[in-house]
C-alpha positions as CSV (number, residue, x, y, z in Angstrom):
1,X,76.5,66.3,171.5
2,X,74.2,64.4,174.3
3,X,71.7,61.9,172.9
4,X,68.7,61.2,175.3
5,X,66.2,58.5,174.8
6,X,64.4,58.3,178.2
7,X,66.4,58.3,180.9
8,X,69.1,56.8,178.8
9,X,72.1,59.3,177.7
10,X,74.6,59.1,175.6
11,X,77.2,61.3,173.4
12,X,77.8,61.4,170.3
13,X,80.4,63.3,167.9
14,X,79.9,64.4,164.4
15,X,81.4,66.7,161.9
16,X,79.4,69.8,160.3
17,X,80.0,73.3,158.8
18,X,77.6,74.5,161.3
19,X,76.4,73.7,165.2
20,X,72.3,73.6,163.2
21,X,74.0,70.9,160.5
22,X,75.8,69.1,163.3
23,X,72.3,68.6,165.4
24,X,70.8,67.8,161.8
25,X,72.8,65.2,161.3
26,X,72.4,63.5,165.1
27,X,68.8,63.6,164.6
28,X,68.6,61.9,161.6
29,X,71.1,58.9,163.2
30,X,69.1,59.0,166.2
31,X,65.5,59.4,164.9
32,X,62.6,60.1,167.9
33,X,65.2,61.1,170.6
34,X,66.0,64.1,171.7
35,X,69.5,66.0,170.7
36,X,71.3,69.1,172.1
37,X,74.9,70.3,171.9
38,X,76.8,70.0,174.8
39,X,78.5,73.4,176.6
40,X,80.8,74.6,176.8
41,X,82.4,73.4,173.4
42,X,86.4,73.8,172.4
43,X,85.9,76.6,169.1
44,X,89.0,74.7,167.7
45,X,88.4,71.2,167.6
46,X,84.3,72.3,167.2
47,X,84.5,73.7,163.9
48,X,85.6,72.3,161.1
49,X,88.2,74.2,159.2
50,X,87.6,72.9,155.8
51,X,85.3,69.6,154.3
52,X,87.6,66.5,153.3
53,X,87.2,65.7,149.7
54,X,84.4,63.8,148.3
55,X,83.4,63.4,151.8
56,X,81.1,66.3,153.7
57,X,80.4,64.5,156.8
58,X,81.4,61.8,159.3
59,X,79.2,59.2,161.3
60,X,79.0,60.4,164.3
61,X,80.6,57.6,167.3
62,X,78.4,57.0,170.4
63,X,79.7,56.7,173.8
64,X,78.8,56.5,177.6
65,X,78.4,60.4,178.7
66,X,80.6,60.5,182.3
67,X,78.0,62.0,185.3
């Protein structure tokens, strides 16, 4: 997912049940900036095959987005 606040960009990762959950999530880590999936996305490693016990989702990690 890209994270945009101003002209700064960044990605982040996060783990959902759905792509609407996933931007969810980012937006409430990254209140006030903006938030959009990034295409195109790998189906396999994109969505999650089953929720880890006790434990529905995963802080998402920030890094650098390559231009």
């Amino acid at each position: 997912m890209e994270v945009r606040e101003g002209a700064a960009l960044s990605r982040a990762t996060v783990r959902a049940e759905s792509t609407r959950e996933a931007v969810s999530i980012n937006k409430g880590y990254y209140p006030g900036r903006e938030v959009q999936v990034v295409f195109p996305i790998d189906a396999e490693n994109f969505f999650m095959k089953g929720l880890a016990e006790g434990n529905n989702r995963t802080r998402p990690s920030m890094v650098a987005a390559a231009e």
